[in-house]
C-alpha positions in Angstrom: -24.0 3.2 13.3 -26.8 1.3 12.5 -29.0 3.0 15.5 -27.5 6.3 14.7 -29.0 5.3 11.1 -32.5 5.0 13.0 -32.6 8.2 14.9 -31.6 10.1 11.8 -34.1 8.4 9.3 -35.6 11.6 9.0 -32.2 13.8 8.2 -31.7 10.9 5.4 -35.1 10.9 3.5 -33.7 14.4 2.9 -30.7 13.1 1.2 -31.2 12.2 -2.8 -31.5 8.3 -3.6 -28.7 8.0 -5.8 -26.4 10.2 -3.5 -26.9 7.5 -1.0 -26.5 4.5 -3.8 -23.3 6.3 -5.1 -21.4 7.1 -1.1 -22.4 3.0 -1.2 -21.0 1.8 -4.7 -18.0 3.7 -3.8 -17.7 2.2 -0.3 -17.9 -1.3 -2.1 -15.5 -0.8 -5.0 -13.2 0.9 -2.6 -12.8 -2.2 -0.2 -12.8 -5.5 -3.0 -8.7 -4.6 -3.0 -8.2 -7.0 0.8 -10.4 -9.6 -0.4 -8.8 -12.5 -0.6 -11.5 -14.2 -3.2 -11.0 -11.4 -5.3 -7.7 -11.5 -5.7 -8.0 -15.1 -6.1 -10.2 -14.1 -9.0 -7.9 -11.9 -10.3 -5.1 -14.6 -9.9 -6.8 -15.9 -13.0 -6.1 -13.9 -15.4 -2.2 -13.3 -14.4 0.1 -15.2 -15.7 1.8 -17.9 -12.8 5.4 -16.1 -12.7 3.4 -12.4 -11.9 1.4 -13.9 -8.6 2.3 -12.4 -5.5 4.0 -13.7 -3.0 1.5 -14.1 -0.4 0.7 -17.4 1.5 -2.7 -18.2 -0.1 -0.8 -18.6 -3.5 2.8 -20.5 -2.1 1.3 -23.0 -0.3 -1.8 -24.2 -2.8 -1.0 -25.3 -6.1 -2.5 -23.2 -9.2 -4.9 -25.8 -10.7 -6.7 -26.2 -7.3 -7.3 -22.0 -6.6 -8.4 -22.3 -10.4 -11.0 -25.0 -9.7 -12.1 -22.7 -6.7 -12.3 -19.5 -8.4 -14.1 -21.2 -11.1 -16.5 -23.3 -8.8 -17.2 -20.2 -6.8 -18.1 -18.0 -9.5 -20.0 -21.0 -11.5 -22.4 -21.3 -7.9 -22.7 -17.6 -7.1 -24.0 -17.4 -10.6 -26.3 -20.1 -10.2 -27.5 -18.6 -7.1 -28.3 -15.2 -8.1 -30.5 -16.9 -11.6 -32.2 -19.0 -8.9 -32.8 -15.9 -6.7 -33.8 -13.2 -9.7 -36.4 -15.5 -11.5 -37.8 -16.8 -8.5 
């Protein structure tokens, strides 16, 4: 794909910027449902008796994907402040 990409750079200047930033948005939004940190995330906001039954959730306890999910998100925040006012 990505050398295809190269050999049709010329075809793709042809195609509008936020065509190309919308196909890509899409892409993204469309594939967060099989990530498991996601769901993790999501896992917050549910109460305990609504999780799914799914091995990530039976075999660890609550409080320690909480600390995760919250220790993830804390450090990827972090990050991106560091990165943006470099």
């Amino acid at each position: 794909m990505v050398g295809l990409s190269v050999l049709l750079a010329s075809w793709l200047e042809l195609v509008p910027f936020a065509v190309l930033f919308g196909v890509f948005l899409y892409m993204g939004v469309s594939s967060i449902n099989g990530i498991q940190m996601f769901d993790r995330i999501m896992l917050l906001f549910m109460p305990v008796k609504h999780h799914p039954q799914v091995s990530y959730v039976r075999r660890v306890r609550t409080e320690k994907t909480t600390m995760c999910c919250r220790l993830f998100i804390t450090l990827s925040y972090n990050i991106a402040v560091v990165i943006l006012f470099r």
